[in-house]
Legacy VTK file of the C-alpha trace (Angstrom):
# vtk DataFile Version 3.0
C-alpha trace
ASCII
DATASET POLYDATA
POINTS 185 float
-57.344 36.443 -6.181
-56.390 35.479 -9.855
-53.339 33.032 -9.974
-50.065 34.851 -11.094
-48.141 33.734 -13.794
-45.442 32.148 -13.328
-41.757 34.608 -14.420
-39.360 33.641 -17.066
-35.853 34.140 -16.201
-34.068 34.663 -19.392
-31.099 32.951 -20.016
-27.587 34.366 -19.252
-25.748 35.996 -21.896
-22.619 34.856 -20.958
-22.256 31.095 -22.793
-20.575 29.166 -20.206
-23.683 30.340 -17.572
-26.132 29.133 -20.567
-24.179 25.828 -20.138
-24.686 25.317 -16.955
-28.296 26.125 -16.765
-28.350 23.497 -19.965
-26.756 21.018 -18.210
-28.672 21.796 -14.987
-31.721 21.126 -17.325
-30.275 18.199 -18.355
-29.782 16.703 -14.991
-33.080 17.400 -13.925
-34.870 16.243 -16.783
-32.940 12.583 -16.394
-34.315 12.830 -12.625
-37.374 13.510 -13.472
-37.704 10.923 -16.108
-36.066 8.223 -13.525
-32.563 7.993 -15.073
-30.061 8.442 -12.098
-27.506 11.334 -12.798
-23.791 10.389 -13.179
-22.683 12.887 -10.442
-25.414 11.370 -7.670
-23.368 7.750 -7.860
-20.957 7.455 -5.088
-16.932 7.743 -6.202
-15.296 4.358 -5.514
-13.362 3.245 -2.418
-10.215 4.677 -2.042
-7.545 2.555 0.216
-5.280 4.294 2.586
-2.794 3.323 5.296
-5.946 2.852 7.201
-7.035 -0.100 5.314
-7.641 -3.541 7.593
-4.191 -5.231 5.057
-2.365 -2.163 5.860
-2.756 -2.045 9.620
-1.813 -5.469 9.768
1.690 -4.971 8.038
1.783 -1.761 10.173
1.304 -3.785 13.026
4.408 -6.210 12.012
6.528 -3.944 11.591
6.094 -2.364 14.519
6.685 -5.604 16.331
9.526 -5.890 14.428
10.905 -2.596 15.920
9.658 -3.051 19.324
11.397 -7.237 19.283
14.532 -5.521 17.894
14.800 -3.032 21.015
14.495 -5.761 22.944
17.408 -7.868 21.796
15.295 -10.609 20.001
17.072 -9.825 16.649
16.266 -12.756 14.828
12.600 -12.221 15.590
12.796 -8.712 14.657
13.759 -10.020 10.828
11.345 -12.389 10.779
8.337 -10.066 11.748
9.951 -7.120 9.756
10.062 -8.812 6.596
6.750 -10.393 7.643
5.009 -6.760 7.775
7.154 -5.593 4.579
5.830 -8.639 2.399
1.953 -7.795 3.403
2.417 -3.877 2.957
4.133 -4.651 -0.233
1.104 -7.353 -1.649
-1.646 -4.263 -0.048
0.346 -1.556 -2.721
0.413 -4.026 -5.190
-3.155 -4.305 -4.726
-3.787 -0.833 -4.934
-1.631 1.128 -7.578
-4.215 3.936 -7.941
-3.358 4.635 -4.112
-2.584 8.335 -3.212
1.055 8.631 -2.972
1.074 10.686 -0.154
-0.965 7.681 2.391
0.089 4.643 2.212
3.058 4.349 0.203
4.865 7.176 1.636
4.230 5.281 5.197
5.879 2.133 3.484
8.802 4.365 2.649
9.121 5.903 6.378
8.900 2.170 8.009
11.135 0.776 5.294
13.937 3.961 6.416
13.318 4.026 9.727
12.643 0.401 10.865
14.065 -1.462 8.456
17.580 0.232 7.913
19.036 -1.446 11.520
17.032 -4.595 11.478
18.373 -5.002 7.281
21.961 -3.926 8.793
21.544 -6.688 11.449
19.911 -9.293 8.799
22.582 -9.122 6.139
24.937 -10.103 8.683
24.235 -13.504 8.473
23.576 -14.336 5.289
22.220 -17.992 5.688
20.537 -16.947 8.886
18.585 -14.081 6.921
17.498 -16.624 3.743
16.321 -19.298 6.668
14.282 -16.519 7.968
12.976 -15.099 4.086
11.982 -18.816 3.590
10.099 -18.916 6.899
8.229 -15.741 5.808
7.187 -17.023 2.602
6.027 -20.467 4.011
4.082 -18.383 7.123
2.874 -16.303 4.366
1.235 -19.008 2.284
-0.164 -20.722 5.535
-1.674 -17.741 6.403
-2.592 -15.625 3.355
-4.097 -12.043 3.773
-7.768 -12.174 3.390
-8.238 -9.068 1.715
-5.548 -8.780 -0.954
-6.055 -10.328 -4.146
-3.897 -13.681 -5.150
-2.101 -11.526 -7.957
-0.836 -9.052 -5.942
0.205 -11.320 -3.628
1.907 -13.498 -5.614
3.595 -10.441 -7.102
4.988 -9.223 -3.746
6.114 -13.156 -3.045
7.890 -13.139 -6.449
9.557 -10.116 -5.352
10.807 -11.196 -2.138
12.020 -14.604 -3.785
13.807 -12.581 -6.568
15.427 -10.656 -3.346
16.303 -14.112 -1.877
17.624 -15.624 -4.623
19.777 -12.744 -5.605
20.845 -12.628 -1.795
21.744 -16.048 -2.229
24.027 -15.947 -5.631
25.767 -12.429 -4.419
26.561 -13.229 -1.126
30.334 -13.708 -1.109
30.243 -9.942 -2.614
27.345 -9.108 0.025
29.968 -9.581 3.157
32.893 -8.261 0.960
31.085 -4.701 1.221
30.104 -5.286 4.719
33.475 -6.024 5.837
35.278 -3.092 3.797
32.189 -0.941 5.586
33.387 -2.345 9.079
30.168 -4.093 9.725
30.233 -7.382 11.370
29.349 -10.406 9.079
28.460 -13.366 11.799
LINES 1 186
185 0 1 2 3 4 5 6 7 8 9 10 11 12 13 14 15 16 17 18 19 20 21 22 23 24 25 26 27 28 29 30 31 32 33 34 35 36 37 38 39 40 41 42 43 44 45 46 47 48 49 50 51 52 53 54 55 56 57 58 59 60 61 62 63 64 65 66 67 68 69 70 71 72 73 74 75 76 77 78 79 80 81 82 83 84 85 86 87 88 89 90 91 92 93 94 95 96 97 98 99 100 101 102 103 104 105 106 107 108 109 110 111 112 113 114 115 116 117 118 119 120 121 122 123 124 125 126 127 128 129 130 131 132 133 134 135 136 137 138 139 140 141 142 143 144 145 146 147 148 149 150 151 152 153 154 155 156 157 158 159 160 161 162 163 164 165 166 167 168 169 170 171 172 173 174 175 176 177 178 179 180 181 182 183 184
């Protein structure tokens, strides 16, 4: 038997088929000649709530909920605002993050958990900026292995700004509380 010859498949009349068959061509030719193609590298690493930094401030704030059921309200803060400083340094860490992971769990924990232990914290003002400076001295005793030092220091800057501001408005701070009927201890 004679060897056949091999077709030819014309090329599509339609031009954005002919570009795909050219870039098809393309890719194989770099393959062939040893040049990876761009579309075989593997897309990047994307964070989610999932994330070894984020289940840790997951995991204080849930304590923080769980201490606050419990009556150990001063605990509760500590471990709340523990959890809300790391989840705050992981974002900062990560503002490419889908919107819809990560940060939208911050959101929920900050509502949910955060609204009765904050109601409790602010009503002790002195009690609540002992506890902040706790957090912040706990925090740089035991720094977050996988966030990097700017975020965290970003998130820390944040939570002093918080404090300080705390701190200089609180006269006004249990003013609203008291015209709200909250207690201010």
């Amino acid at each position: 038997m004679l060897p056949t010859r091999a077709k030819t498949v014309p090329l599509p009349s339609d031009p954005r088929r002919g570009r795909r068959v050219h870039r098809l061509a393309l890719l194989l030719l770099l393959a062939v000649a040893g040049a990876p193609p761009v579309l075989a590298q593997p897309a990047p690493a994307v964070p989610s709530a999932t994330a070894p930094d984020a289940q840790e401030a997951v995991a204080l704030i849930r304590r923080a909920n769980r201490l606050f059921g419990t009556g150990k309200k001063e605990d509760a803060v500590f471990a709340f605002y523990s959890g809300q400083l790391r989840f705050r340094a992981f974002l900062a860490a990560h503002p490419d993050i889908d919107p819809s992971g990560a940060p939208a769990l911050f959101s929920s924990l900050m509502e949910t958990v955060g609204r009765p232990i904050n109601e409790y914290a602010f009503g002790d003002i002195s009690a609540l900026i002992r506890t902040i400076d706790r957090v912040l001295t706990w925090d740089e005793a035991n720094p977050a292995p996988g966030i990097p030092a700017a975020a965290r220091q970003s998130a820390r800057a944040g939570l002093i700004g918080m404090r300080d501001q705390i701190r200089t408005e609180a006269d006004s701070i249990r003013a609203e509380r008291a015209a709200k009927g909250l207690e201010n201890r």
